[in-house]
C-alpha positions as CSV (number, residue, x, y, z in Angstrom):
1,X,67.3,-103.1,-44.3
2,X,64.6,-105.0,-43.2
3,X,62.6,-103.0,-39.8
4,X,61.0,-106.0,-37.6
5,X,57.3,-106.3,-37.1
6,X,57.1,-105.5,-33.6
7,X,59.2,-102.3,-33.8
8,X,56.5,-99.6,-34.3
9,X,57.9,-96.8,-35.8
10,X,60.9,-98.4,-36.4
11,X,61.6,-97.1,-40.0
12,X,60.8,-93.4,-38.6
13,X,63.0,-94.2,-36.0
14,X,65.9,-95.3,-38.3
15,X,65.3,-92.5,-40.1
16,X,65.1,-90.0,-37.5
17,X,68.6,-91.4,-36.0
18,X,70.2,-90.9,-39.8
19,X,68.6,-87.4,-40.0
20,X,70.4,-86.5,-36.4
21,X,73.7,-88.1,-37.1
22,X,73.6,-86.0,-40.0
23,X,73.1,-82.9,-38.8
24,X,75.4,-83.7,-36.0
25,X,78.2,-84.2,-38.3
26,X,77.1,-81.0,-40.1
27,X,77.3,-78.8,-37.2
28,X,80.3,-80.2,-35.8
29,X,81.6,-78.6,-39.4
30,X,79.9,-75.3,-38.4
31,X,77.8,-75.5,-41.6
32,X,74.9,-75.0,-39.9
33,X,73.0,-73.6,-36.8
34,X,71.6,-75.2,-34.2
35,X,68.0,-76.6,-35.1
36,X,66.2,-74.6,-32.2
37,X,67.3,-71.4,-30.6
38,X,66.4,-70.4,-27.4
39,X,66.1,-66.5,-26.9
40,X,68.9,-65.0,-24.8
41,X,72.7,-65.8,-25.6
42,X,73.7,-67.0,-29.2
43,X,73.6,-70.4,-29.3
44,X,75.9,-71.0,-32.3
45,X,78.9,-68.2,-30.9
46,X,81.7,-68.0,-33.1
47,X,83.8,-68.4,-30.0
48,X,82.6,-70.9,-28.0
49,X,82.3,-70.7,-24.1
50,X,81.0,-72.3,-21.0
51,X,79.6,-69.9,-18.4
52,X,78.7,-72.4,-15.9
53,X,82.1,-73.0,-14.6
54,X,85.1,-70.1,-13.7
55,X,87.7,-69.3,-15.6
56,X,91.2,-68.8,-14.2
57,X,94.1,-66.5,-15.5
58,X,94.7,-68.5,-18.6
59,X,91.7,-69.4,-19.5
60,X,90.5,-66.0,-19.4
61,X,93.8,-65.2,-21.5
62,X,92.5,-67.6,-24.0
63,X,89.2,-66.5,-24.2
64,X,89.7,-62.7,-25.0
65,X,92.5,-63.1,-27.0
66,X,90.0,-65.7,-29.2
67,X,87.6,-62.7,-29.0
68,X,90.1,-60.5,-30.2
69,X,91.6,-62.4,-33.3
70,X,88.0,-63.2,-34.3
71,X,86.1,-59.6,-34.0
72,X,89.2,-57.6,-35.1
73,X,87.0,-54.9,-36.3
74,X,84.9,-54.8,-33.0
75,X,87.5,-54.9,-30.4
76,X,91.3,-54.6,-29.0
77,X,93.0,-56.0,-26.3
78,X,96.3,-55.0,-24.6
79,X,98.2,-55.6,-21.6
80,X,98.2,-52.4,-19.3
81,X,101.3,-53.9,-17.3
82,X,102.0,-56.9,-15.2
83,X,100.7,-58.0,-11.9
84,X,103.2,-58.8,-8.9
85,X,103.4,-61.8,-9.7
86,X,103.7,-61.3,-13.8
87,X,100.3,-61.6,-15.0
88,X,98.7,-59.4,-17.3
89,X,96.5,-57.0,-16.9
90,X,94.2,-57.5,-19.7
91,X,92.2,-54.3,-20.6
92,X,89.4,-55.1,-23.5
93,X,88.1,-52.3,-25.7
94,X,85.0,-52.7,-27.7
95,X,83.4,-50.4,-30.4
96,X,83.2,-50.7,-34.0
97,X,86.1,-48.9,-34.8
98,X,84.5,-48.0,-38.4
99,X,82.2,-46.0,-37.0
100,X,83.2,-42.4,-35.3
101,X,86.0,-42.3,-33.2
102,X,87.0,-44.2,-30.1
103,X,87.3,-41.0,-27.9
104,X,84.4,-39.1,-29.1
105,X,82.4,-41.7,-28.4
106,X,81.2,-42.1,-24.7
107,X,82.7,-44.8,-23.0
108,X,82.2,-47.3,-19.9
109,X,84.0,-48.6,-17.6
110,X,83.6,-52.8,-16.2
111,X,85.7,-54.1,-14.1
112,X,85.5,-57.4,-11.8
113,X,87.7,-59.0,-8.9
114,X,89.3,-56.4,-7.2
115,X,88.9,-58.8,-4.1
116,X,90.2,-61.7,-5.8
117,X,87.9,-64.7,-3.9
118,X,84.7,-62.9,-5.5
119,X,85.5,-65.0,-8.7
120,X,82.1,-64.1,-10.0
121,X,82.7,-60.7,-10.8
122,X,85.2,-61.3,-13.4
123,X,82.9,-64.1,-15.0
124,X,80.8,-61.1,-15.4
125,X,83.1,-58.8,-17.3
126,X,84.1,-61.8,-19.5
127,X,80.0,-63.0,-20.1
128,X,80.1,-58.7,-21.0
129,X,82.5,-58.8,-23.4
130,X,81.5,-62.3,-25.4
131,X,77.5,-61.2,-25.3
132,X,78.2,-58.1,-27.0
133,X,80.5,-59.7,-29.3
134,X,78.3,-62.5,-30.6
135,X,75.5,-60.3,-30.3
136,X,76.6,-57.8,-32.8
137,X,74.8,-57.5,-36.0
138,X,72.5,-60.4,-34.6
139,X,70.1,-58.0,-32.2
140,X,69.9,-54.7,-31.9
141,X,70.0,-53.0,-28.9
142,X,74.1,-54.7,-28.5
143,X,74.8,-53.8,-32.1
144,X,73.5,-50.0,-31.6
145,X,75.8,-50.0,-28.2
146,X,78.8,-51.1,-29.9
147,X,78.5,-48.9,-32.9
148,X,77.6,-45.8,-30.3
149,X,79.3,-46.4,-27.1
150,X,83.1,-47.7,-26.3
151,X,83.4,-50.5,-23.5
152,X,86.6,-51.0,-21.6
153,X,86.7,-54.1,-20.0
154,X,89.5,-55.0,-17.1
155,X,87.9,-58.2,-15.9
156,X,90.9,-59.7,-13.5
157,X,91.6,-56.3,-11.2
158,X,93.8,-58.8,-8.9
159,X,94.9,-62.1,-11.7
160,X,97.2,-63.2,-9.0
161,X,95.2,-63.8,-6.1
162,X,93.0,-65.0,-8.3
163,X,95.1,-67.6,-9.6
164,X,95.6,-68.2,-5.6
165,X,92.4,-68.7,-4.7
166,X,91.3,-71.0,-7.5
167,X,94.2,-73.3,-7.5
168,X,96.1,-73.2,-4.0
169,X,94.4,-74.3,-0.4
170,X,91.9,-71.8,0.5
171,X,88.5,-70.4,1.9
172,X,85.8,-68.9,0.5
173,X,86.7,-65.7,1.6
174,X,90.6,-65.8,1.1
175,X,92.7,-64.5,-0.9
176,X,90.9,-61.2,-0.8
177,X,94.1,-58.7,-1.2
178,X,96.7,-59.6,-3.6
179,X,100.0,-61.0,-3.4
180,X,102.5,-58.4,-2.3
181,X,104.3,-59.8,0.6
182,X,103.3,-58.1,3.9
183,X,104.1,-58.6,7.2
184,X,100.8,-58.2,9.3
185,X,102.3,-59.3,12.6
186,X,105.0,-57.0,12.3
187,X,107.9,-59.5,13.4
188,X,110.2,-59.3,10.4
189,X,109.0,-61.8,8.4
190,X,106.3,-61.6,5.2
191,X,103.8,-64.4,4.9
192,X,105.3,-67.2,7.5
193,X,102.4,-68.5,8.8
194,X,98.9,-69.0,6.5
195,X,96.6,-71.6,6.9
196,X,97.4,-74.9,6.5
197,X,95.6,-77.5,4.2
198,X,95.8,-80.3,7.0
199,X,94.1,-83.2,4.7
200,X,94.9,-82.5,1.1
201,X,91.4,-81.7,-0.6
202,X,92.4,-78.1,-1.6
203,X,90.1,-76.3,0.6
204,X,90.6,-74.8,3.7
205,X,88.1,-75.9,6.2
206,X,87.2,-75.5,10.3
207,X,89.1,-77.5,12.8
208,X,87.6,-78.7,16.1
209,X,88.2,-80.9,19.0
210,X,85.5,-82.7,21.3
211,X,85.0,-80.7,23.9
212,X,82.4,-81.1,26.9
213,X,83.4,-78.2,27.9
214,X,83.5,-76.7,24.8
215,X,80.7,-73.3,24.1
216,X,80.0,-75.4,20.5
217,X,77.5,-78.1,19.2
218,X,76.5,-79.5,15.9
219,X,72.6,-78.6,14.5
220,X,70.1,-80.4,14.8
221,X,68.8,-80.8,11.2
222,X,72.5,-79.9,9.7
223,X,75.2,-81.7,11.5
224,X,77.9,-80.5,9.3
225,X,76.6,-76.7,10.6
226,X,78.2,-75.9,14.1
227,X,76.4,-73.4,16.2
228,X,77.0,-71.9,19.7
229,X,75.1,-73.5,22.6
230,X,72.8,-71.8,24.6
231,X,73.8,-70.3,28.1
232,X,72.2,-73.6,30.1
233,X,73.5,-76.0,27.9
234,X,76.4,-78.3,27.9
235,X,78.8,-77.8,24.7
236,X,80.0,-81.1,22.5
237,X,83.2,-79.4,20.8
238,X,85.9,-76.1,21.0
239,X,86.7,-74.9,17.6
240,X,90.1,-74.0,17.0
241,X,89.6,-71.6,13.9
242,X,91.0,-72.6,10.2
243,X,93.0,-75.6,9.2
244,X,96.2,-74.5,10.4
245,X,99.7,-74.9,12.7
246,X,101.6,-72.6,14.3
247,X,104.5,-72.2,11.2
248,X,106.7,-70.2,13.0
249,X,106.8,-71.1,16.5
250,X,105.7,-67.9,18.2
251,X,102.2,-69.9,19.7
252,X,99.7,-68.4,17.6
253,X,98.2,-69.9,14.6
254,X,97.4,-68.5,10.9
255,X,98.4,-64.9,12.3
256,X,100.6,-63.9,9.4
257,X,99.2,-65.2,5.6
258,X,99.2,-63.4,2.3
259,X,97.9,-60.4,2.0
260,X,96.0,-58.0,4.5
261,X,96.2,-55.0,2.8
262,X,92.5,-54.5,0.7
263,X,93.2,-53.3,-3.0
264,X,89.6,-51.2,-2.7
265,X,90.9,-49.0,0.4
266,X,93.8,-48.0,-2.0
267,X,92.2,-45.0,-3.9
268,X,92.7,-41.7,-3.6
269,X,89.0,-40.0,-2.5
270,X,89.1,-40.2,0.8
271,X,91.9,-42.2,2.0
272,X,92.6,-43.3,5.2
273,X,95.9,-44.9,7.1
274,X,95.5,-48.3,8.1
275,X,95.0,-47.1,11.8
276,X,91.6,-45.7,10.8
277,X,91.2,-48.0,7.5
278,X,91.7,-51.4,8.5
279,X,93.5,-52.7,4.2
280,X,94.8,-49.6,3.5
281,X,98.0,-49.6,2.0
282,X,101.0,-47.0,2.2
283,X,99.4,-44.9,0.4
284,X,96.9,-44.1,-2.6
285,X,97.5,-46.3,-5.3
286,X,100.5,-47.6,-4.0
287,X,99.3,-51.0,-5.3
288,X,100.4,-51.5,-9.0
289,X,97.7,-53.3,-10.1
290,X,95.2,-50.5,-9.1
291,X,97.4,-47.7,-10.3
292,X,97.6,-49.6,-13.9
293,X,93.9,-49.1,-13.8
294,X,93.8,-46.1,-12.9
295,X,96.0,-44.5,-15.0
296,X,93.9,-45.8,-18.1
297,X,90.9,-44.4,-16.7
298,X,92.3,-40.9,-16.3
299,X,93.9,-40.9,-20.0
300,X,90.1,-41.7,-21.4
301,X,87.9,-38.8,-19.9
302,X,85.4,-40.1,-22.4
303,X,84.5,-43.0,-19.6
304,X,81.2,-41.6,-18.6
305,X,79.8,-45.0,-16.4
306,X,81.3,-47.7,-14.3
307,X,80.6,-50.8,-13.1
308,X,82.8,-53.1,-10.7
309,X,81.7,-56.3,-9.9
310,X,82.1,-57.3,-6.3
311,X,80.1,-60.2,-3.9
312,X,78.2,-60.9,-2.2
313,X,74.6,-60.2,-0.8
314,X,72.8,-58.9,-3.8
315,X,73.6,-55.3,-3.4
316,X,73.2,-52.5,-6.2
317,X,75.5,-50.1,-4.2
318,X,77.0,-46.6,-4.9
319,X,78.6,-44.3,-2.7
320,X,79.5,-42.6,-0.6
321,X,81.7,-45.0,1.4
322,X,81.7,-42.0,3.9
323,X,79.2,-41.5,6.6
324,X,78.5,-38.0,6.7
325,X,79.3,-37.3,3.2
326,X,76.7,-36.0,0.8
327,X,76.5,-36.0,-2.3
328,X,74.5,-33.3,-5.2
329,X,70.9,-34.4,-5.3
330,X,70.8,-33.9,-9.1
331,X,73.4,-36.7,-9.4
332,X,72.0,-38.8,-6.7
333,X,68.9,-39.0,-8.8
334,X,70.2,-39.9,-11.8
335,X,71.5,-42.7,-9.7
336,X,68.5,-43.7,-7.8
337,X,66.8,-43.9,-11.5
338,X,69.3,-46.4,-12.4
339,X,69.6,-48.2,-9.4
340,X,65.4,-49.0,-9.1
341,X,65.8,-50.3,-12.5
342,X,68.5,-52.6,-11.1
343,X,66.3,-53.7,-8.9
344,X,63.5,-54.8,-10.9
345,X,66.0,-56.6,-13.4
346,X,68.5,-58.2,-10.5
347,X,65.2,-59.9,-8.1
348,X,66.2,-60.0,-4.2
349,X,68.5,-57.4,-4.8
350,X,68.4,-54.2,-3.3
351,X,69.4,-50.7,-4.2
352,X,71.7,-48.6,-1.4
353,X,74.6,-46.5,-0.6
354,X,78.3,-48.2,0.9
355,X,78.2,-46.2,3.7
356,X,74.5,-46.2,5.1
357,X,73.8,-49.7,3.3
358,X,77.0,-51.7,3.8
359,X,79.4,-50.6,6.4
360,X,81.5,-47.0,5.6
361,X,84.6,-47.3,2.8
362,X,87.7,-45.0,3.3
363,X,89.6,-44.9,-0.3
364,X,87.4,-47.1,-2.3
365,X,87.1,-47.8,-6.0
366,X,83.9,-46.1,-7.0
367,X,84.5,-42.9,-5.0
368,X,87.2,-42.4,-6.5
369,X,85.5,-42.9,-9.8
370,X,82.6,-40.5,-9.4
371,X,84.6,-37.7,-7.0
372,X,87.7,-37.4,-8.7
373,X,87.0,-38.7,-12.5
374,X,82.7,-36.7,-12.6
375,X,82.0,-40.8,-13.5
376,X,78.5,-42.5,-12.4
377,X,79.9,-45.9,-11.3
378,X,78.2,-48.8,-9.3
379,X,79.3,-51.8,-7.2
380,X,77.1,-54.4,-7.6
381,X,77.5,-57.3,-4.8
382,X,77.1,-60.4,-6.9
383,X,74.6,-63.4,-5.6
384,X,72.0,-62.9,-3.5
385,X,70.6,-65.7,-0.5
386,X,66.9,-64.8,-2.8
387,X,68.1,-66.7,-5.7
388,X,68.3,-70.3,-3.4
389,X,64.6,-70.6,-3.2
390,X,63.3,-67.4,-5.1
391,X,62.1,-66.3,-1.5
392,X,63.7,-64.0,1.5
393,X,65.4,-65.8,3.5
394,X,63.6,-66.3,7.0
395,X,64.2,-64.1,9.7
396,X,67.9,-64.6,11.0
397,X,68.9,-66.6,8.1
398,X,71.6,-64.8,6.0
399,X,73.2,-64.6,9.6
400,X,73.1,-68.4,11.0
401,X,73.8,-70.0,7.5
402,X,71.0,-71.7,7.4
403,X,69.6,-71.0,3.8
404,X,72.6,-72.0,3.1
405,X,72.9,-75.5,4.6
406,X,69.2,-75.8,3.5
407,X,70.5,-75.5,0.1
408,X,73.4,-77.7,0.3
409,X,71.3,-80.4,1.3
410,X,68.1,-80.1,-1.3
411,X,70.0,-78.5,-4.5
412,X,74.1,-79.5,-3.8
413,X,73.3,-82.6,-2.5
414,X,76.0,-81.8,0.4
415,X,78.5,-81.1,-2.6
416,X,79.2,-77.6,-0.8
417,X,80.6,-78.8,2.3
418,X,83.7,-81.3,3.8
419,X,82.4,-83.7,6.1
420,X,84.1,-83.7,9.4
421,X,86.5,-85.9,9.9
422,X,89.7,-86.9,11.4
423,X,93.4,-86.0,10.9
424,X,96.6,-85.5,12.6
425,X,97.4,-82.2,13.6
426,X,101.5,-81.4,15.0
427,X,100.8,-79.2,18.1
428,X,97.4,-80.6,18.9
429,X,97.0,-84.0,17.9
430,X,93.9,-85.9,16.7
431,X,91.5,-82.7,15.4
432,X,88.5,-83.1,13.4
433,X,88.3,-80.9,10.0
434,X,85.2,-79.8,8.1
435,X,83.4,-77.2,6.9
436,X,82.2,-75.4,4.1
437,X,84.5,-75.4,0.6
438,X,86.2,-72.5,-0.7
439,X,84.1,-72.8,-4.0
440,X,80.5,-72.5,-2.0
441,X,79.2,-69.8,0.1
442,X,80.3,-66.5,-1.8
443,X,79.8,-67.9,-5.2
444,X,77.1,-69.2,-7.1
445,X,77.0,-72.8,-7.9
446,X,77.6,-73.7,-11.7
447,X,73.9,-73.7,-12.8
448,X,73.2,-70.6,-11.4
449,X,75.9,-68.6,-12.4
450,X,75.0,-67.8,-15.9
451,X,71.9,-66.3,-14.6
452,X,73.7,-64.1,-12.4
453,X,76.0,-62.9,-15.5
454,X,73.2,-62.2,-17.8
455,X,71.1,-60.5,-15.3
456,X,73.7,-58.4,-14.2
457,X,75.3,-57.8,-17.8
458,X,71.5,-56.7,-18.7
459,X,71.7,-53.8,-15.6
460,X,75.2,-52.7,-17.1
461,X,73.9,-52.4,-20.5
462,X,71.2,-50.6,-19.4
463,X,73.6,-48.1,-17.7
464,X,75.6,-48.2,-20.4
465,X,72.7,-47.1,-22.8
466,X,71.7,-44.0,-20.4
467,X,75.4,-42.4,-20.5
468,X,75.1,-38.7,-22.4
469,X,74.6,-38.4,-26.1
470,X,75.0,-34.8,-27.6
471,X,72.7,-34.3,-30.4
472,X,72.3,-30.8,-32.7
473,X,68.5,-31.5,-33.3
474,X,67.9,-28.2,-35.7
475,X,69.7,-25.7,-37.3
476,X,67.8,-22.8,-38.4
477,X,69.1,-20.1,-40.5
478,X,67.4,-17.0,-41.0
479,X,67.8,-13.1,-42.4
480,X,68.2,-9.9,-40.8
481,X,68.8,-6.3,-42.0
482,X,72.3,-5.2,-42.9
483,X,73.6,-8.7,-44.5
484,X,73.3,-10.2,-40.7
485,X,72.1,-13.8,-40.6
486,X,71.0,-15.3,-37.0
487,X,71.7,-18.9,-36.6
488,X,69.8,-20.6,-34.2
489,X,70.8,-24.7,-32.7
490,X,68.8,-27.0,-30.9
491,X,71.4,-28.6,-29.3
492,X,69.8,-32.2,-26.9
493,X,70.9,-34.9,-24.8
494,X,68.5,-38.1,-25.4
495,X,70.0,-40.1,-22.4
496,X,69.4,-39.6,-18.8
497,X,72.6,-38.8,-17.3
498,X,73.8,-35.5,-17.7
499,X,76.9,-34.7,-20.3
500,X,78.5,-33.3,-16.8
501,X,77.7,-35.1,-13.8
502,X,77.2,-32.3,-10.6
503,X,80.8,-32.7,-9.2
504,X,82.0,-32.5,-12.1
505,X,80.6,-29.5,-12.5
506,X,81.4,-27.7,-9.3
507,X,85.2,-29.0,-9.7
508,X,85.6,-28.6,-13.0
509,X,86.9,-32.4,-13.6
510,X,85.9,-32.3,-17.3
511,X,85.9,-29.2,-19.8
512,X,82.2,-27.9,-20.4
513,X,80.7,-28.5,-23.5
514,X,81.4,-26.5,-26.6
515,X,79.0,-25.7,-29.5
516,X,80.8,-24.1,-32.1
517,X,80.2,-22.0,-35.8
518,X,81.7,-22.8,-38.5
519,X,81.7,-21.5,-42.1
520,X,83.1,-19.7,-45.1
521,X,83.9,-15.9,-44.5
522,X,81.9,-15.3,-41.0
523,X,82.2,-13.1,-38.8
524,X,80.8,-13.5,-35.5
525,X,79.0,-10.7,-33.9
526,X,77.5,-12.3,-31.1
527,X,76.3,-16.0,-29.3
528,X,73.8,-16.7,-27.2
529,X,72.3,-19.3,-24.8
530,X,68.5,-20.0,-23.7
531,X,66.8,-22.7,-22.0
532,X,64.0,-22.0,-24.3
533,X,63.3,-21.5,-28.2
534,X,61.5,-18.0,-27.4
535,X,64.8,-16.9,-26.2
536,X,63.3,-15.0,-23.4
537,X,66.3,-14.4,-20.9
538,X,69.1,-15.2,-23.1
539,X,72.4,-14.9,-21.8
540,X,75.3,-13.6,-24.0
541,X,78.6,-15.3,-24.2
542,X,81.1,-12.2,-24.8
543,X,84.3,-13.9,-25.2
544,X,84.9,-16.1,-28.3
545,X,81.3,-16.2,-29.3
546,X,82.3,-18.8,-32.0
547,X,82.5,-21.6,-29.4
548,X,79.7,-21.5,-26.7
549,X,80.4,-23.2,-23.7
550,X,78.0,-25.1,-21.6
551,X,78.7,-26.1,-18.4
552,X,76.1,-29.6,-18.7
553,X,73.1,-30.7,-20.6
554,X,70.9,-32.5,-18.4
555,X,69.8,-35.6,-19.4
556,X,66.8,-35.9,-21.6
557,X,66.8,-32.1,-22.0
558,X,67.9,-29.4,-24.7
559,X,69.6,-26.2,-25.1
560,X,69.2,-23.6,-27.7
561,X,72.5,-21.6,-28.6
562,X,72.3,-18.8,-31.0
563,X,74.6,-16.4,-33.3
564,X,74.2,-13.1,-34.9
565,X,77.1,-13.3,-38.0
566,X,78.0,-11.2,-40.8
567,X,77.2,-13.8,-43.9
568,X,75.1,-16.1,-45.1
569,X,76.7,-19.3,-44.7
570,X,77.2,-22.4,-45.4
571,X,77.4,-22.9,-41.5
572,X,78.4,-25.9,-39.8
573,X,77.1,-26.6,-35.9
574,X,79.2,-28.9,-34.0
575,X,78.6,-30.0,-30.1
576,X,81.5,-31.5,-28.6
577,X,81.5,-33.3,-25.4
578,X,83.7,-35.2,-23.5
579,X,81.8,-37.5,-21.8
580,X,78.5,-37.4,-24.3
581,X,80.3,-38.0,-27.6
582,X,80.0,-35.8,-30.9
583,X,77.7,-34.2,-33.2
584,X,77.1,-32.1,-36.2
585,X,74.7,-30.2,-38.6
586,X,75.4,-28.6,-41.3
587,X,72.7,-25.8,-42.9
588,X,73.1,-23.8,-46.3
589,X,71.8,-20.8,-45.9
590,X,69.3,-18.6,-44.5
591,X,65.8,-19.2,-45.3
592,X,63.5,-17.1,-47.7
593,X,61.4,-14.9,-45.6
């Protein structure tokens, strides 16, 4: 081949273009990995996946049953049940099922889209399960979780609305319950009159009419934004509410859609009727969906953390949902530890309770989770207004929409909004329609929303890291007159939270901790517990000495237990917990004085 004069570089150019074709073709076989690779997720997964765009029921059927079939050893999935409206309810376990067993290992808890329009959340659970996946055996801090810790992963709580929301007319905000017929008006009828997609375009908008003597106006600087018009000033428009007609014919508008009831006022810890609970349902876990979940939780008391994805605000929340509730301040500082940490790893979010922080929660999800089940479990409100310009929004801004609009213009390029414009509407005639799309506002656009997975994955592996870990430390065996031997155990937990939360404690949710003695021909005279090695105060356990219970191990903290037996071993220490795993020593003999 013959490179003309005035090409410079031509032959290294040729050259380079036959060197990339080549590898091209090669990694297109998988034979090789990619040439550079940036730190963070694998860049040559074994199951590929795109986390810049939402995944709907299928295709997040399709991605964890890929999962599944290619880490067989690592994880499980299995349909708890069916929604409503026949989906699964796919439930995810990861752990590397040839080391210890799955429910003496402690285990966590991630869910997403309990409110179905807060697509993000799922998105999370899913990033969760395929991170650790192609992670394992590749860096070690995900390879130590899988091999110590179990994962249970529900990432679609409501698959139906879901489905709604994504591929049916709708807002930003709606569907947020699921799809059990309801009749919110009360008239007889279930569903007859939801909002109506007036032009087409699969999202549903604002309508208005021009209006001099209407109380609206367009902005300024954003004309697509419509704001209220001061007390002196003449209006331009009246706003008519959503895209809609009156279905039914009883002259109101939208009044009856799907849904109304809220699948997180459905719990059992501190329930409510609707009449005091605006979404509660008949009664606690009424809805099917939820009780599926539930009913898996409470058959694995190993689950020892939570996280449910929810949006949006950029919120690190825990409860109580109750004003006026409180909580024990050994728990709550386990969670404030946490939560700071959240903070510093989630920027522009901040760390609160539901009820003081957020607005008070009758019969919600993580109450439940930590009252009833002894579980520390978060809600983290996904997206924050900080990420649109890595600054707080001004003063008044996260109320009038602004940073929003201010963003659709610069970075969406007006992508996040429907202009105005005019259709034909059957009771009112010519309206105008417009307004933001159901797939902006609540949700991060596609190139930031595989920031907000990592970033929050990173806080739920973190959580995940600090559940309880039982550890027997030492063993020592030693002589005493009369052929007695006096076995003393260092028995630790080398995570923060405690093997027993508080409440679970004082309720007695959980079975305390037992340290047990085992060995050949022994007899057990006596077992004691200290908080100390000089055994100062001990305290004697009189009945069945062999098996010491402990009502909790505090996080980062040990315990000493200690027999007086008739032999001289071998002996065998084991601590069992049921939230903090298990773990044993084994020691000879006693040692020569």
């Amino acid at each position: 081949m013959q490179v003309p004069r005035r090409c410079p570089g031509g032959l290294a150019f040729i050259a380079l273009s036959i060197i990339a074709l080549g590898c091209g073709a090669r990694l297109a076989a998988g034979a090789e990995k990619p040439m550079y690779q940036p730190v963070g997720a694998p860049a040559d997964p074994r199951v590929p996946a795109q986390w810049n765009r939402y995944h709907d029921h299928a295709a997040a059927t399709e991605l964890l049953k890929q999962l599944a079939q290619t880490f067989p050893d690592l994880c499980r999935l299995e349909n708890l049940g069916l929604s409503h409206g026949k989906r699964e309810m796919w439930v995810l376990t990861i752990t590397n099922s040839k080391v210890g067993k799955e429910l003496e290992k402690p285990a966590f808890w991630i869910d997403g889209g309990i409110h179905a329009n807060e697509i993000q959340g799922p998105e999370v659970a899913l990033y969760t399960a395929w991170y650790l996946l192609e992670s394992y055996g590749r860096q070690e801090f995900p390879t130590k979780l899988i091999n110590e810790r179990v994962f249970y992963l529900l990432p679609m709580m409501s698959p139906d609305s879901r489905d709604a929301h994504m591929h049916e007319p709708n807002t930003t905000h709606s569907p947020r319950a699921g799809q059990l017929p309801n009749d919110d008006d009360r008239d007889g009828l279930v569903n007859e009159d939801k909002p109506d997609d007036l032009d087409g375009d699969g999202h549903i908008t604002q309508m208005r009419i021009r209006d001099p003597h209407g109380r609206w106006k367009s902005h300024a600087k954003y004309p697509q934004w419509m704001i209220q018009c001061e007390a002196d000033e003449q209006g331009q428009y009246s706003m008519l509410g959503l895209e809609g007609f009156d279905n039914d014919g009883d002259g109101s508008v939208n009044e009856d859609s799907d849904g109304s009831y809220d699948p997180n006022r459905n719990w059992p810890w501190g329930w409510q009727p609707k009449g005091v609970q605006f979404g509660a349902h008949h009664y606690p876990l009424s809805l099917p969906e939820d009780r599926m979940a539930a009913d898996f939780v409470m058959a694995h008391p190993n689950i020892a953390g939570c996280q449910t994805y929810h949006n949006f605000g950029g919120i690190i929340l825990r409860g109580p949902g109750e004003k006026g509730v409180t909580w024990d301040s050994a728990d709550i500082a386990v969670y404030d530890t946490i939560g700071r940490v959240g903070e510093v790893m989630l920027p522009g979010y901040r760390y609160t309770d539901i009820a003081n922080g957020l607005y008070p929660v009758f019969g919600g999800e993580v109450d439940w989770f930590y009252a009833m089940q002894g579980i520390y479990a978060f809600t983290n409100e996904l997206f924050t207004p900080f990420n649109f310009f890595r600054q707080k929004p001004g003063p008044g801004d996260a109320d009038t929409g602004e940073t929003h609009e201010r963003f659709n213009k610069y970075l969406l390029f007006g992508e996040g909004s429907v202009p105005w414009h005019e259709v034909d509407h059957p009771q009112f005639g010519k309206v105008e329609v417009g307004g933001f799309k159901k797939s902006w506002l609540r949700q991060p656009p596609s190139f930031l929303l595989e920031e907000e997975c990592h970033r929050n994955m990173a806080f739920t592996l973190y959580h995940a890291d600090q559940m309880p870990q039982v550890a027997v430390d030492a063993v020592k065996v030693e002589s005493l007159p009369g052929g007695l031997s006096q076995i003393t155990a260092t028995i630790s937990n080398k995570k923060l939270t405690p093997t027993r939360a508080a409440v679970d404690v004082k309720h007695g949710i959980s079975p305390p901790d037992r340290i047990t003695l085992t060995g050949n021909n022994v007899q057990i005279i006596a077992g004691l517990t200290a908080n100390n090695l000089l055994f100062d105060k001990p305290v004697e356990q009189k009945r069945k000495p062999s098996e010491i219970r402990l009502p909790t191990i505090r996080g980062m903290r040990a315990t000493y237990v200690r027999w007086i037996v008739q032999g001289t071993g071998p002996f065998q220490v084991t601590a069992r917990s049921a939230k903090g795993g298990v773990a044993t020593m084994a020691s000879d003999g006693p040692s020569k004085p």
